[in-house]
N, C-alpha and C positions, 0 to 999 in steps of 0.2 A: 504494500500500500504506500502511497506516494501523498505528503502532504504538501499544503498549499501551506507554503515557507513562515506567512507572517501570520501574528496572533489574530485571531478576534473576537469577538463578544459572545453569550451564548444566543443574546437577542438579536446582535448580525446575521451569525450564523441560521437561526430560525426562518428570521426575513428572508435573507437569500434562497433556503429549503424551499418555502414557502412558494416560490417564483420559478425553482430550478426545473428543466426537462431531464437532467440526469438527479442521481440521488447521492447523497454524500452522508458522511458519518463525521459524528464531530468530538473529537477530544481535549479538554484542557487546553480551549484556544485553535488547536490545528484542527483541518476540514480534511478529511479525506474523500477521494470518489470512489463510489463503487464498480468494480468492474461486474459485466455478463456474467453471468453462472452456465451451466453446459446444460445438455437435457437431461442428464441423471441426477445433476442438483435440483433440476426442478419436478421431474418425477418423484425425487424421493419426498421433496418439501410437501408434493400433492397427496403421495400414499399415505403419509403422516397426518396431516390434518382432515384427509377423510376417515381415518380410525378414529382422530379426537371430536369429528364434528358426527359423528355415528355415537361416540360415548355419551355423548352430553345430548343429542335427542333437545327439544323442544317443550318446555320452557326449559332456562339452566339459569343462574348465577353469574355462572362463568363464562369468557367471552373469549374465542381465540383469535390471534390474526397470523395473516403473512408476514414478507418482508417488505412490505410496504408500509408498514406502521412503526414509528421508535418508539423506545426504552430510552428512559432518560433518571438519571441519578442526580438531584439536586441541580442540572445546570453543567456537572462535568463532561457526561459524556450523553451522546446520542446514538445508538444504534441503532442498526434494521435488523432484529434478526432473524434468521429467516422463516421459522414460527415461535410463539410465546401466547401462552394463555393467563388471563387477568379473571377472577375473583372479586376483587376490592371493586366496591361499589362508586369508591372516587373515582378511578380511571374511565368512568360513561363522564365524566366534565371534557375532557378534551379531546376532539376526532383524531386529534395527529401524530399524540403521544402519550405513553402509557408510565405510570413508573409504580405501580407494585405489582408488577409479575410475581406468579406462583409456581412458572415454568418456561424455559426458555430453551427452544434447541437450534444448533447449528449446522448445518452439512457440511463438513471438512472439505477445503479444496486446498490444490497446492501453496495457493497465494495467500491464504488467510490460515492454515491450520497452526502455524503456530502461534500468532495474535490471538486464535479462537482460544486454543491450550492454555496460554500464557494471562498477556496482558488484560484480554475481554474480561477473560473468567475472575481476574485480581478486582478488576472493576465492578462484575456484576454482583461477587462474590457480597458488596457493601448493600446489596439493595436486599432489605430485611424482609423483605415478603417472598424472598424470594427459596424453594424449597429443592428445585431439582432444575441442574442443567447436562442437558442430552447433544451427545457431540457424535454424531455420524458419520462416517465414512463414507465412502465412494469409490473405493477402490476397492475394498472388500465388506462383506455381510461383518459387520461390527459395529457395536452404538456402546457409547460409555456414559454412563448415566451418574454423575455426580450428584448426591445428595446432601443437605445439608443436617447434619446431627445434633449439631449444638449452634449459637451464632458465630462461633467459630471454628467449628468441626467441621470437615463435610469427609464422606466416603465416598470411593468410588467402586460403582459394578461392571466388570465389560462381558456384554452382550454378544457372541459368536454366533455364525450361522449356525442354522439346527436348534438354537434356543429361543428364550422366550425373553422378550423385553418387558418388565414392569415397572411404570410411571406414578410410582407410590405418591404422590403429590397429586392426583383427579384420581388416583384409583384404578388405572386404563393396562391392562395387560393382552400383549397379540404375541403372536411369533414373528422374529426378526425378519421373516424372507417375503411378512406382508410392506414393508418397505421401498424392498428390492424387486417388487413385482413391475413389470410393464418395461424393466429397464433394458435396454439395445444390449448393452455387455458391460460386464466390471474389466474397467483396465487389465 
């Protein structure tokens, strides 16, 4: 990821979102831009949110979106990612941004998987509603589902093909290979 050199506000940065044909993510001042995802990132993003939008049925509480909606932590950082489901009844005040996630997953690609690993997770890790983040692959049937334990504990489970993934944060359990269905070929 490539920032844009000089500082700016979180309210420039909004405005500009706000107006942009591309999308960007914003951190402690620097704007990044998002690059394309391939069709296995967005296959899987789709198999994924039709498991959680079949769990949650009609009415629900709980709200999920794509990567079209941010995560935001006081003003530091802005994410897209590329699904997360909200609970908290505040996050219905703003169309554009959400900030108490209860779950947030990402599809690993080359360009982001160690941002996703690292730096995101340090960040998201501070967002207190937050109970389980789901890290995806795409090159192979594996999903590692970070839980949080304590507010500053969290474990992690890695999910292989042939198993079963559980999303103890909604309650949602399938087998890993409903992910990886529809997909052209794994690397």
């Amino acid at each position: 990821m490539i920032a844009t050199p000089n500082y700016i506000s979180p309210e420039e940065y909004l405005d500009i979102e706000q107006r942009s044909q591309i999308r960007h993510e914003y951190r402690r001042g620097l704007v990044y831009a998002m690059a394309g995802g391939t069709d296995n990132h967005d296959r899987i993003t789709f198999n994924l949110l039709k498991r959680i939008d079949n769990h949650f049925g009609d009415p629900s509480d709980c709200r999920f979106y794509s990567g079209n909606v941010k995560v935001s932590y006081f003003h530091e950082f802005y994410y897209y990612p590329d699904a997360f489901i909200t609970c908290d009844p505040r996050d219905r005040e703003d169309r554009y941004v959400k900030r108490f996630p209860k779950l947030i997953a990402e599809v690993l690609s080359s360009s982001t998987e160690a941002f996703d690993l690292g730096d995101k997770f340090a960040d998201y890790q501070r967002i207190e509603s937050l109970e389980e983040y789901v890290l995806i692959s795409q090159t192979q049937q594996q999903v590692e589902c970070r839980r949080r334990i304590t507010p500053h504990t969290w474990e992690s489970v890695i999910n292989e093909a042939g198993s079963w993934i559980n999303l103890n944060s909604i309650g949602l359990d399938f087998p890993i290979a409903d992910l990886y269905r529809g997909l052209d070929a794994l690397p």
